[in-house]
C-alpha positions in Angstrom: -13.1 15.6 7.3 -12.0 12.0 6.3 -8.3 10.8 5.9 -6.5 8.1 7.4 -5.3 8.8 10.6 -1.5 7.6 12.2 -0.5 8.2 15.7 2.8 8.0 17.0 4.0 8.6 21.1 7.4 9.5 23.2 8.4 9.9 26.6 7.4 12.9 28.4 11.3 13.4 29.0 11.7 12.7 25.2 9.5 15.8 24.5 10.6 17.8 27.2 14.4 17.5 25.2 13.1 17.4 21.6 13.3 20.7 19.4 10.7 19.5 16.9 8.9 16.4 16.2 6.2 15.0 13.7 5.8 12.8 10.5 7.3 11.9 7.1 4.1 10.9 5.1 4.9 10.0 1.1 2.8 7.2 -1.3 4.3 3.2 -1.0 4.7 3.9 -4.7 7.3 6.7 -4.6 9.3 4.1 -1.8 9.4 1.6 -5.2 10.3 4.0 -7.4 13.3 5.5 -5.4 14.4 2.2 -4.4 14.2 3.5 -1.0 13.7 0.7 2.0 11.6 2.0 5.0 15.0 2.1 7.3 16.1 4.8 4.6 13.1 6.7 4.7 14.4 9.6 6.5 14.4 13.6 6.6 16.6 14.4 3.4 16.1 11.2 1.3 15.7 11.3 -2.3 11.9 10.3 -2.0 9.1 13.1 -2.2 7.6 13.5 0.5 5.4 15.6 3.3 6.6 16.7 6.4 4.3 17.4 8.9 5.1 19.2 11.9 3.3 18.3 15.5 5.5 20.2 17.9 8.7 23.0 17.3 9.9 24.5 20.4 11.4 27.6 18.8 7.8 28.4 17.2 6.0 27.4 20.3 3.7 24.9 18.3 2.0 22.0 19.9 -0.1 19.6 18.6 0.8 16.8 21.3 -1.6 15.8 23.7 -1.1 14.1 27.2 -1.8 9.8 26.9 -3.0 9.9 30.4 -0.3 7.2 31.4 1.6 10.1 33.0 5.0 8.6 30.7 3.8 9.4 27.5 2.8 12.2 24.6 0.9 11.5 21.5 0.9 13.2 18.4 -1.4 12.1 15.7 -1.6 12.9 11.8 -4.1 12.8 9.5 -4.0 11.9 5.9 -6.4 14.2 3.8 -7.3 15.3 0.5 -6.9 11.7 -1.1 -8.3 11.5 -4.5 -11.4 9.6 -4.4 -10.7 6.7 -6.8 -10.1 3.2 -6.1 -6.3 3.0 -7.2 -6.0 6.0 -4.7 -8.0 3.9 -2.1 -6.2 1.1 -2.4 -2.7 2.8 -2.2 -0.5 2.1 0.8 -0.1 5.9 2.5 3.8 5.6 4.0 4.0 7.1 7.5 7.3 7.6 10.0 7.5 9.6 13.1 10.6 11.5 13.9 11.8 13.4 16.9 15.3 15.8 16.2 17.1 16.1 20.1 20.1 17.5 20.2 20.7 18.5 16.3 20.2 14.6 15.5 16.6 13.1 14.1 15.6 10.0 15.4 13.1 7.5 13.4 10.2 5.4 14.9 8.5 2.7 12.9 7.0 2.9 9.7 3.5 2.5 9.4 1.4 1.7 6.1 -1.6 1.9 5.5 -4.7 2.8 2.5 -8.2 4.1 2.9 -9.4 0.8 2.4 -7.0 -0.5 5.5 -8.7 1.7 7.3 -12.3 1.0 6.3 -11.3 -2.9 6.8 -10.2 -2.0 10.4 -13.2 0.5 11.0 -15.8 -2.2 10.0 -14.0 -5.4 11.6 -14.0 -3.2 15.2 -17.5 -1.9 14.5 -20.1 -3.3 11.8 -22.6 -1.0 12.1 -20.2 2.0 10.5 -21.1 0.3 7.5 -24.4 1.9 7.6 -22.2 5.8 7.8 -22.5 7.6 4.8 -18.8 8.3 4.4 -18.0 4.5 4.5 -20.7 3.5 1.9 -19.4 5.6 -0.5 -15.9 4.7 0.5 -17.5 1.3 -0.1 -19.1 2.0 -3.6 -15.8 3.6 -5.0 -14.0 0.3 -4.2 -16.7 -1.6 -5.8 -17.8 -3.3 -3.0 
């Protein structure tokens, strides 16, 4: 299925003391329209929002995977189910990880990012993907 697709990472130790982690995920537009910086973008804000949910100890989920570095774990999520319109391509997708240790969240960067970010980045990193199906329509709804 196609989305856009954020990953975030944390310690081994981090996870091994975390009682949940994933993503806050909400639309660039609904930042504006709260007023709400990216620093403020956090769990309980006024802005509407997603929370998606890689790891809860209490519930046994885990949808982390090893980096292979031996240091780190990496959780990914994956943007779906955006409207397939231009002004929804073109609309930065508002990303930031969290980890709660302790009782207290902690905040990683924010990351941004639109379907067409991501078709950019797909296509600058490899050309031929512009021959995939999925990225010529992509493509055609942008009007390129």
């Amino acid at each position: 299925t196609g989305g856009v697709r954020f990953k975030g990472s944390m310690t081994i130790v981090t996870h091994g003391d975390s009682t949940e982690y994933g993503f806050r995920v909400t639309r660039q537009a609904l930042l504006d329209q709260t007023g709400t910086s990216d620093d403020a973008f956090v769990l309980g804000s006024a802005v509407p929002d997603v929370k998606g949910v890689a790891y809860q100890k209490d519930r046994a989920s885990n949808f982390t995977y090893d980096s292979g570095d031996g240091v780190n774990v990496t959780d990914t999520a994956v943007l779906r189910g955006i409207t397939k319109s231009k002004p929804y391509y073109t609309e930065k997708m508002v990303v930031r990880p969290y980890v709660t240790v302790a009782g207290v969240n902690y905040y990683g960067n924010v990351q941004k990012a639109s379907v067409e970010d991501a078709v950019d980045a797909l296509l600058a990193n490899n050309p031929e993907a512009a021959g995939d199906a999925y990225v010529k329509a992509i493509l055609e709804t942008l009007g390129r």
